[in-house]
DSSP file (Angstrom, degrees, kcal/mol; ACC not computed):
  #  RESIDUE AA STRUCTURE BP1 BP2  ACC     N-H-->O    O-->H-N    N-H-->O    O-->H-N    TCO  KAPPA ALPHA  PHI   PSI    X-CA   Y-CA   Z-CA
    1    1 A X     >        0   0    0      0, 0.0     4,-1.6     0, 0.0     5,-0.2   0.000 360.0 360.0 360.0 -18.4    1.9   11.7   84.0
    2    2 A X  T  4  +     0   0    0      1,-0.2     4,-0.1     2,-0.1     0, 0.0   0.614 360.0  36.0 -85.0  -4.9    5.8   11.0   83.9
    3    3 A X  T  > S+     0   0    0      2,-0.1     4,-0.6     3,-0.1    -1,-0.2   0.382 116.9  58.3-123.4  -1.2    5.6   12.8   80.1
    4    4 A X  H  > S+     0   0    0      2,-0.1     4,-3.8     3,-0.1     5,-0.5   0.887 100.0  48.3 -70.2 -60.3    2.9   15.5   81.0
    5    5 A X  H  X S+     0   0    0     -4,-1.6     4,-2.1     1,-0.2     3,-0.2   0.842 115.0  40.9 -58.3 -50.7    4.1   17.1   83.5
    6    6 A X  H  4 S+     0   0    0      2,-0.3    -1,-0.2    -5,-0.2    -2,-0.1   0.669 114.4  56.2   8.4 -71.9    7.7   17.8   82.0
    7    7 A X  H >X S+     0   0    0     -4,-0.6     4,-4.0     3,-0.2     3,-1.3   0.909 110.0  47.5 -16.4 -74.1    5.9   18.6   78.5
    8    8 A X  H 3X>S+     0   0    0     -4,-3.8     4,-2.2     1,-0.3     5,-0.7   0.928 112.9  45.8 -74.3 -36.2    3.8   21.2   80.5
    9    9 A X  H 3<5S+     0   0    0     -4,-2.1    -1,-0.3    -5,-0.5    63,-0.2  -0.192 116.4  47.9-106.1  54.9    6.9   22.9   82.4
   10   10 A X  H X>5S+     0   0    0     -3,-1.3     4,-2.2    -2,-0.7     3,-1.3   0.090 116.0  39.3-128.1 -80.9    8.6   23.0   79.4
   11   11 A X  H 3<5S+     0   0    0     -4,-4.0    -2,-0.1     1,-0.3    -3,-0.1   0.734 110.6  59.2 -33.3 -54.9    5.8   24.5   77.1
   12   12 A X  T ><5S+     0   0    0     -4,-2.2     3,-0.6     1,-0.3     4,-0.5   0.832 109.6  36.9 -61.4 -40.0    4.5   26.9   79.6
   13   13 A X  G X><S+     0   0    0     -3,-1.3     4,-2.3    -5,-0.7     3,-1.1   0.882 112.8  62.8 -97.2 -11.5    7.5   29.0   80.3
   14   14 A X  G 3< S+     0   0    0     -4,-2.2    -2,-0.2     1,-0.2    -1,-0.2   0.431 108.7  42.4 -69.8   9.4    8.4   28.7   76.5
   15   15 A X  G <4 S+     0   0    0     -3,-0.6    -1,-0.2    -5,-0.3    -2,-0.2   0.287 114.5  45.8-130.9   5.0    5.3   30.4   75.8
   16   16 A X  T X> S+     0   0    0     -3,-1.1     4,-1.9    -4,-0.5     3,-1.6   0.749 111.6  61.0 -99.3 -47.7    5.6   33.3   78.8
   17   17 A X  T 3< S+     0   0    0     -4,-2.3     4,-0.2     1,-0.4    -3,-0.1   0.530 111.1  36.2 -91.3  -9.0    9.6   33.7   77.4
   18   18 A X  T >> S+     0   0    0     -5,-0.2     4,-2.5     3,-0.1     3,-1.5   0.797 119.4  47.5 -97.3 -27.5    8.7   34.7   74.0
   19   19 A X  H <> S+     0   0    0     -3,-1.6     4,-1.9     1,-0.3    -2,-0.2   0.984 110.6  51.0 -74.7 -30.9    5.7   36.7   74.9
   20   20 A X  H 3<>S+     0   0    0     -4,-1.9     5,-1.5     1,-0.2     8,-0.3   0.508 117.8  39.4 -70.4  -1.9    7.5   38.5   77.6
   21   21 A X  I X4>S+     0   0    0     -3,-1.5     3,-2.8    -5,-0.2     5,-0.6   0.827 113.8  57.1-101.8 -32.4   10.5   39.4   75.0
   22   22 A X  I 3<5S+     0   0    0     -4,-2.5    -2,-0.2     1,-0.4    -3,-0.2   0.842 109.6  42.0 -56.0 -37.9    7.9   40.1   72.2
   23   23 A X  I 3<5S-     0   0    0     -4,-1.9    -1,-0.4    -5,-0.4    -2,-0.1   0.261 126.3-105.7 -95.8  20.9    6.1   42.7   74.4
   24   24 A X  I < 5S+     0   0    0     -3,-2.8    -3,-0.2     1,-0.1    -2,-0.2   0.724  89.1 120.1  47.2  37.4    9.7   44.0   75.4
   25   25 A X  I > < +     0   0    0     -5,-1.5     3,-2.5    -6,-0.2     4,-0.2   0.128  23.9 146.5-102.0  14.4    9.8   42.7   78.8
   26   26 A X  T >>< +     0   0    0     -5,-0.6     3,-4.0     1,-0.3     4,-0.6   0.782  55.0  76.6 -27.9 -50.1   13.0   40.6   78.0
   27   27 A X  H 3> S+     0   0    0      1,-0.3     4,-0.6     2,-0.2    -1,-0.3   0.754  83.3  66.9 -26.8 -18.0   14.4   41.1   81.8
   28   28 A X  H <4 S+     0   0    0     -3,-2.5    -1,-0.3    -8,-0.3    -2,-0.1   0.545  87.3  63.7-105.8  22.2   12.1   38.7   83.1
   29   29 A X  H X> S+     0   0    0     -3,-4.0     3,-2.9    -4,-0.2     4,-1.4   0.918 105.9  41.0 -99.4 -56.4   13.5   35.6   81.4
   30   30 A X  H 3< S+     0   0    0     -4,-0.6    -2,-0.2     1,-0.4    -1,-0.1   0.375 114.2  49.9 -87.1  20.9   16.9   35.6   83.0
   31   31 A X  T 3< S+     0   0    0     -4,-0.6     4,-0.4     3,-0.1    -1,-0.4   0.106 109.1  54.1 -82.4  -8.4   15.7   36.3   86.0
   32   32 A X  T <> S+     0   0    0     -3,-2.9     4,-1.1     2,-0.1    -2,-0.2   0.848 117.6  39.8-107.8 -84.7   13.0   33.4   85.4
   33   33 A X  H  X S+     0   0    0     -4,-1.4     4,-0.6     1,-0.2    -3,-0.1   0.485 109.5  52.4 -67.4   9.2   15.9   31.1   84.8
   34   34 A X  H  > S+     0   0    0     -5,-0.4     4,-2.8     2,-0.2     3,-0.4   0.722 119.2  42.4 -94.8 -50.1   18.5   32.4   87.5
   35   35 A X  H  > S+     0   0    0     -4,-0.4     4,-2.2     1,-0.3    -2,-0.2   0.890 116.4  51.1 -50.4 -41.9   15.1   31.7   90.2
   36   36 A X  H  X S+     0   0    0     -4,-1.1     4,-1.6     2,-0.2     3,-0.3   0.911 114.6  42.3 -68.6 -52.7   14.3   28.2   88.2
   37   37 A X  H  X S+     0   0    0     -4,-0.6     4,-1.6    -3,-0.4    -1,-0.2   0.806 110.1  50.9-101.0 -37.0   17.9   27.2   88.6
   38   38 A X  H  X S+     0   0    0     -4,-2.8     4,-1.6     2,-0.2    -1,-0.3   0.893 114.8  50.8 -55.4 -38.1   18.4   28.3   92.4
   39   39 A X  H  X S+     0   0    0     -4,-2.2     4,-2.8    -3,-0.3     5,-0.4   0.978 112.0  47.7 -32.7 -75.2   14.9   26.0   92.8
   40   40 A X  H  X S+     0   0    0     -4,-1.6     4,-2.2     1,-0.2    -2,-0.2   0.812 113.6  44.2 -32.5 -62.5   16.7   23.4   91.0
   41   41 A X  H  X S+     0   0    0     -4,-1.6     4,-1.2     1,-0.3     3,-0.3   0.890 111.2  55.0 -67.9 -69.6   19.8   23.8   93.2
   42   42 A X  H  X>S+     0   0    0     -4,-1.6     4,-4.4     1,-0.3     5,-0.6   0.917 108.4  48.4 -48.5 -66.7   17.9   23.9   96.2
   43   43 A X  H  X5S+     0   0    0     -4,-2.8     4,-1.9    -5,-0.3    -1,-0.3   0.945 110.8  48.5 -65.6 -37.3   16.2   20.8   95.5
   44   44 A X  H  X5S+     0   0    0     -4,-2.2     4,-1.7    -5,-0.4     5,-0.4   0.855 112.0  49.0 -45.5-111.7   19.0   19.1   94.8
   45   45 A X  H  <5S+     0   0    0     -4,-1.2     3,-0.5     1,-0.2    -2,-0.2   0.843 112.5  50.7  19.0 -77.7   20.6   20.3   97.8
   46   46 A X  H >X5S+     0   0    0     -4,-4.4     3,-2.9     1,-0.3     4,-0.7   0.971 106.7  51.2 -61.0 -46.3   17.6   19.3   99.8
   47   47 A X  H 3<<S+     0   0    0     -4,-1.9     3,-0.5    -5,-0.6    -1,-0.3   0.683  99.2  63.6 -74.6   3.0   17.3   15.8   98.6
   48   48 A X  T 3< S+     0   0    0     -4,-1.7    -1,-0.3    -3,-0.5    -2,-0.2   0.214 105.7  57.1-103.5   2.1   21.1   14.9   99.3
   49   49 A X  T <4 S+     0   0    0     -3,-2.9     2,-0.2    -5,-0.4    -2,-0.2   0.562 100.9  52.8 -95.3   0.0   19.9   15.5  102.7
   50   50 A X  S  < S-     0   0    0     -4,-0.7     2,-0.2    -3,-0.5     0, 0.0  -0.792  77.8-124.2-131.2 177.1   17.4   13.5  103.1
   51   51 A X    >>  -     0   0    0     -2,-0.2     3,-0.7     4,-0.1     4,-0.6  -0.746  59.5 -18.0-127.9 157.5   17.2    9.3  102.6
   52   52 A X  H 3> S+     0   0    0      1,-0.2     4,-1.4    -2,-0.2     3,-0.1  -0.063 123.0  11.6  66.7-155.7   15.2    7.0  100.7
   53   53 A X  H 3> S+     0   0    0      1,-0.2     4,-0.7     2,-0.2    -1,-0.2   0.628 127.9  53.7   7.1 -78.1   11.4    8.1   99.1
   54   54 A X  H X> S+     0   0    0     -3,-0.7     3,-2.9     1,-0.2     4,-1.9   0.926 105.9  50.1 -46.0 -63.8   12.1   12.1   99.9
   55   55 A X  H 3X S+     0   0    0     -4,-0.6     4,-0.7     1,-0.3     5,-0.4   0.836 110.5  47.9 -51.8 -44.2   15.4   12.3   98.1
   56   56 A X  H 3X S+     0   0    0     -4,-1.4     4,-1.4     1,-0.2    -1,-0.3   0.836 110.4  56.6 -45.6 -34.6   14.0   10.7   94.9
   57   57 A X  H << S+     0   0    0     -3,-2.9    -1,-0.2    -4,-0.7    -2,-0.2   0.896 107.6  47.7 -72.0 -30.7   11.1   13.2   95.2
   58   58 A X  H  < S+     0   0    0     -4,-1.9    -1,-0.2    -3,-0.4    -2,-0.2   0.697 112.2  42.7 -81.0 -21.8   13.3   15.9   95.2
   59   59 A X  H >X S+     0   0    0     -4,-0.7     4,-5.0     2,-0.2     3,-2.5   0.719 113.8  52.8 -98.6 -38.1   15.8   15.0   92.0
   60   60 A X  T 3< S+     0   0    0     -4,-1.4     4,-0.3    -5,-0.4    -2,-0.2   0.755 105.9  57.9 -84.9  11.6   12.9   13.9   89.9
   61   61 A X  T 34>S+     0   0    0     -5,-0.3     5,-1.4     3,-0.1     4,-0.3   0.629 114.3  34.4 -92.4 -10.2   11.7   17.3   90.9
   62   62 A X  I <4>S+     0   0    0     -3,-2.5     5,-1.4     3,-0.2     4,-0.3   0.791 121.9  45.5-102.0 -32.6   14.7   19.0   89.5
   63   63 A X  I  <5S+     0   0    0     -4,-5.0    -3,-0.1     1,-0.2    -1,-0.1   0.762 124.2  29.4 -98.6   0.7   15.2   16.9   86.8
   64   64 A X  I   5S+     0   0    0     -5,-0.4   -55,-0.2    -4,-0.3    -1,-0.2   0.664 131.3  29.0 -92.2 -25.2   11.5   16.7   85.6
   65   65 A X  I  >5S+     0   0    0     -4,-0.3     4,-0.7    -6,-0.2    -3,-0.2   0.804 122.3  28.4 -86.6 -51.1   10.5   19.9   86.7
   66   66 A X  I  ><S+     0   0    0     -5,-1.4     4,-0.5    -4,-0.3    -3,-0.2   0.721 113.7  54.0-102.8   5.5   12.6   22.4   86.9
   67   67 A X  H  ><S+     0   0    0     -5,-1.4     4,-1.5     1,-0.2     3,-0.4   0.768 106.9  56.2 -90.6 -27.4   15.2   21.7   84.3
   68   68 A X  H  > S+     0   0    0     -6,-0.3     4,-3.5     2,-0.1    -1,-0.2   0.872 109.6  41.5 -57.8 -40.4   12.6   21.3   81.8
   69   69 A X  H  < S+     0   0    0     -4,-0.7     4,-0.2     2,-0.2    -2,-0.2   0.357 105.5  68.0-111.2  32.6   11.0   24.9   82.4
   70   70 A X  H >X S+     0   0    0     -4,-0.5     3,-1.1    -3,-0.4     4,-0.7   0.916 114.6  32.8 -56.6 -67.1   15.0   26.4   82.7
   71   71 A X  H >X S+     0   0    0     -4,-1.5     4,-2.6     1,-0.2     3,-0.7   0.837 114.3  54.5 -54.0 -45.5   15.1   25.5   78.8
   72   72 A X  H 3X S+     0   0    0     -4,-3.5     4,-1.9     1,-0.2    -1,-0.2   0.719 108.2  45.8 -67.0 -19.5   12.0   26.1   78.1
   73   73 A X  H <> S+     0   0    0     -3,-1.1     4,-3.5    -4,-0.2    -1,-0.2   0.784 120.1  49.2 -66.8 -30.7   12.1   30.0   79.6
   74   74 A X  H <X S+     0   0    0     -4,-0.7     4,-0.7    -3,-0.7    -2,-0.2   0.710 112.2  45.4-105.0  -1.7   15.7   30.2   77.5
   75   75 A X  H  X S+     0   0    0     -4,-2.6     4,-2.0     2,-0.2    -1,-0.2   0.863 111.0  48.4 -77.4 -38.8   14.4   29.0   74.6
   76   76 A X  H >X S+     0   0    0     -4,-1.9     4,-2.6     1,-0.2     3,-0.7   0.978 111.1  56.4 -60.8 -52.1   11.3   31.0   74.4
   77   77 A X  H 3X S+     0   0    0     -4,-3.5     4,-0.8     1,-0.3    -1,-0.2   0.729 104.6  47.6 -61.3 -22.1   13.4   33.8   75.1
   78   78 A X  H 3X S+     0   0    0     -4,-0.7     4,-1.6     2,-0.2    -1,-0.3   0.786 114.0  49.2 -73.1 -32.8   15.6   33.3   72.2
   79   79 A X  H <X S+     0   0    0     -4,-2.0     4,-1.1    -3,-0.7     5,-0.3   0.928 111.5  51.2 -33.6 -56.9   12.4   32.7   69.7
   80   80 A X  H  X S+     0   0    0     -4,-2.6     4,-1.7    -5,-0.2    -2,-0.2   0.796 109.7  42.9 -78.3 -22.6   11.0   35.5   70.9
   81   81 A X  H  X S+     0   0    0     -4,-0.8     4,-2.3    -5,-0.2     5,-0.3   0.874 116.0  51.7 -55.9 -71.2   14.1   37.9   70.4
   82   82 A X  H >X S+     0   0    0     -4,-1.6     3,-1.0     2,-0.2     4,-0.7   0.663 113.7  48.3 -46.4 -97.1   14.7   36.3   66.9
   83   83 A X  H 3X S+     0   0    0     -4,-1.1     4,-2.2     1,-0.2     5,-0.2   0.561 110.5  46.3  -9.8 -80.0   11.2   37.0   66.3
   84   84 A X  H 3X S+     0   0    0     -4,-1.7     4,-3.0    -5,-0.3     5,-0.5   0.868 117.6  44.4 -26.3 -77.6   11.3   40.5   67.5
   85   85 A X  H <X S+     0   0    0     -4,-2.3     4,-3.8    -3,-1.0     5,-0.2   0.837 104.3  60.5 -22.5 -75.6   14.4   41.1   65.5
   86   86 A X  H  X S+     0   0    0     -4,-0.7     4,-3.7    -5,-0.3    -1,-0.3   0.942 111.5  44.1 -16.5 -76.7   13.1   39.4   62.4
   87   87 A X  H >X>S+     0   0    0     -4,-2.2     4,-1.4     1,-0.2     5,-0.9   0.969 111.5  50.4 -55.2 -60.0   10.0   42.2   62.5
   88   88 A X  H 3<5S+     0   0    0     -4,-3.0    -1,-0.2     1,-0.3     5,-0.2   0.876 104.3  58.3 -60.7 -16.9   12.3   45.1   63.2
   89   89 A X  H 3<5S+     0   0    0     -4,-3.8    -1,-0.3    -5,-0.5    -2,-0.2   0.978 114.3  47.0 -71.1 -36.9   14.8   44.1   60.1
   90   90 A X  H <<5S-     0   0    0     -4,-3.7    -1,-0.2    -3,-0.5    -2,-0.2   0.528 114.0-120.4-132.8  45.8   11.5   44.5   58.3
   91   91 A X  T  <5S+     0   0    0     -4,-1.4    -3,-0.2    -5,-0.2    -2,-0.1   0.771  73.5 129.4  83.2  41.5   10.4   47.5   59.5
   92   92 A X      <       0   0    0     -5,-0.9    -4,-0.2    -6,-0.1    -5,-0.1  -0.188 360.0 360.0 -74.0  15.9    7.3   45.9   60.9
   93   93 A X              0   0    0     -6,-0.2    -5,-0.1    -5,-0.2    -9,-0.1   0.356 360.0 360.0  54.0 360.0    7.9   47.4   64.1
């Protein structure tokens, strides 16, 4: 589970951030990664408030969760722009 989950919130927003530039919705990827990284922050944050168990629950929620589907939203969005791009240089639409 400690390489699934990670895996999955990496894949999954590297597969909304290219479809969402592909279809010209590009806005919603840095706006996906400014919310994923205030989430991050926040959890961070949270777990330096709290002792023992919680706090652990809280970094290996930023650092397994959401710092995996930061990259993965700003990587899909850069595929999916290069993609996009790619087609219009040849006049593919």
């Amino acid at each position: 589970m400690v390489y699934v989950m990670p895996l999955l919130c990496f894949v999954i927003p590297l597969i909304l951030g290219v479809v969402a530039v592909r279809n010209r919705v590009g806005w919603v990827v840095p706006l996906a990664a400014l919310l994923l990284a205030m989430l991050m922050v926040w959890a961070i944050w949270t777990g330096r408030q709290h002792q023992g168990w919680d706090a652990i629950g809280y970094g290996i929620f930023a650092a397994l969760m959401a710092a995996p589907a930061i990259l993965g939203v700003l990587i899909g969005g850069g595929i999916g722009w290069w993609r996009r791009w790619r087609r219009a240089a040849r006049g593919d639409g």
